[in-house]
C-alpha positions as CSV (number, residue, x, y, z in Angstrom):
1,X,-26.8,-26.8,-12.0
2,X,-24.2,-27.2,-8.9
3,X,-21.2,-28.0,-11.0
4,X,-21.8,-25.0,-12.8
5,X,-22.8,-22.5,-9.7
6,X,-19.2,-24.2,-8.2
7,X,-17.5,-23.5,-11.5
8,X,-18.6,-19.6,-11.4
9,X,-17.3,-19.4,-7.8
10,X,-14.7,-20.8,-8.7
11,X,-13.4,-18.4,-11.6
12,X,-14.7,-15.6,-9.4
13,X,-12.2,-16.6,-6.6
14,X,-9.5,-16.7,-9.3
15,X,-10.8,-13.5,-10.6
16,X,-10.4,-11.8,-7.0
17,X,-7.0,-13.6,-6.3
18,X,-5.7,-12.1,-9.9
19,X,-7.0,-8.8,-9.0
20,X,-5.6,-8.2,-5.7
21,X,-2.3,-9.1,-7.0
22,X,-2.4,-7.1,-9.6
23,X,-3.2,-4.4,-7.2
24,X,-0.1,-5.7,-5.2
25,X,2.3,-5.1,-7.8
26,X,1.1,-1.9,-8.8
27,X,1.5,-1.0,-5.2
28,X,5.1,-2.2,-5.2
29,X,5.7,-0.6,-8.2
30,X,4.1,2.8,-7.0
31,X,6.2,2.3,-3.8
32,X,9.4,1.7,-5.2
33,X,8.9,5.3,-7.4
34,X,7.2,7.5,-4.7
35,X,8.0,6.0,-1.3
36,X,11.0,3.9,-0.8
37,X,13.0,6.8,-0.7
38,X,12.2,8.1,2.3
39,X,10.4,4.9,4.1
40,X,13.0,2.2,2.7
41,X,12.9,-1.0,0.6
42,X,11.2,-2.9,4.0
43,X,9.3,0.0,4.9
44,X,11.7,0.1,8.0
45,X,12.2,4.5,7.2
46,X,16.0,3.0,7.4
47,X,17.1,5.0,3.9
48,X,19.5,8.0,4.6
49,X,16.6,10.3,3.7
50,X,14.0,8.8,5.7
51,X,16.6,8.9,8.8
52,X,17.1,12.5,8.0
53,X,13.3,13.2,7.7
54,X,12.8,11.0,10.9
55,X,10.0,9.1,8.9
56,X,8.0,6.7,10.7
57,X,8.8,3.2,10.2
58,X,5.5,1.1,9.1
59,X,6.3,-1.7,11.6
60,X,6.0,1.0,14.3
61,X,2.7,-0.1,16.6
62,X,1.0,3.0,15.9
63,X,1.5,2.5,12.1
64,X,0.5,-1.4,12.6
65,X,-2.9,0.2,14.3
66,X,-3.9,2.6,11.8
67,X,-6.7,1.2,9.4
68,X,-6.5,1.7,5.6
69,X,-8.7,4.3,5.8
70,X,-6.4,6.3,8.0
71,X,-3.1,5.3,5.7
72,X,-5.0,6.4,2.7
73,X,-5.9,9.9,4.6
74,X,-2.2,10.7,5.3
75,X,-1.0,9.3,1.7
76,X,-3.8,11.5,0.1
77,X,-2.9,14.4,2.4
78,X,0.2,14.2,3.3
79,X,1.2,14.7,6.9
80,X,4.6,16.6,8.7
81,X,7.3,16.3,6.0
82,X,5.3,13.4,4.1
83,X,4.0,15.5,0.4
84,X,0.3,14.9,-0.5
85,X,0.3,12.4,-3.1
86,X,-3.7,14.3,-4.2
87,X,-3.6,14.9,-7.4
88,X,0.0,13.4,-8.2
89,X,-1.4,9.5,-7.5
90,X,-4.7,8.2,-8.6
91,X,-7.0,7.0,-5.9
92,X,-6.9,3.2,-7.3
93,X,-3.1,4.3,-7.0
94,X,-2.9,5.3,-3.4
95,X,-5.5,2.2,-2.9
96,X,-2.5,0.0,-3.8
97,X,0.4,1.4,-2.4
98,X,-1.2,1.3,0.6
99,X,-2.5,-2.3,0.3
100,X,1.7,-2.7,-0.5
101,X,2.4,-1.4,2.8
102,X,0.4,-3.6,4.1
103,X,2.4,-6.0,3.1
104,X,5.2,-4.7,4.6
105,X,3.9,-4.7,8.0
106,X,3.4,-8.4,8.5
């Protein structure tokens, strides 16, 4: 009975691990098409279009301090120059990208 409740945790630890980086490529890959334009491959806004649109770097402090919630917010939304992605990304989409960014940050 314990070697098979540790072999169910155990596939449901690889399960989560193969989900969240499957989410982490589908971010990258959502990044790369919607965002890196403007926020560069590093997320550092260093592209000639994000320097033009003065977009905020996300290893600025007050992008470090936001909470996914807030990131999703402003990626669903939009905010200043920054589209809305509502209705052009799915929420699972937008979920991932900004998981991605996350990334990014550290």
């Amino acid at each position: 009975m314990l070697k098979n409740i540790i072999r169910i945790a155990a596939l449901g630890a690889v399960a989560v691990s193969l989900s969240t980086a499957a989410f982490a490529d589908g971010g990258a890959d959502t990044y790369k098409a919607k965002c890196q334009m403007c926020h560069g491959t590093t997320g550092l806004a260093d592209s000639p279009a994000g320097k033009a649109m003065k977009a905020p770097s996300f290893k600025d402090p007050a992008s470090v301090k936001m909470t996914e919630a807030e990131q999703i917010t402003i990626t669903t939304a939009g905010k200043g120059k920054m589209p809305a992605y509502s209705g052009k990304l799915s929420a699972a989409d937008i979920k991932s990208v900004v998981e991605f960014v996350r990334t990014l940050q550290k």
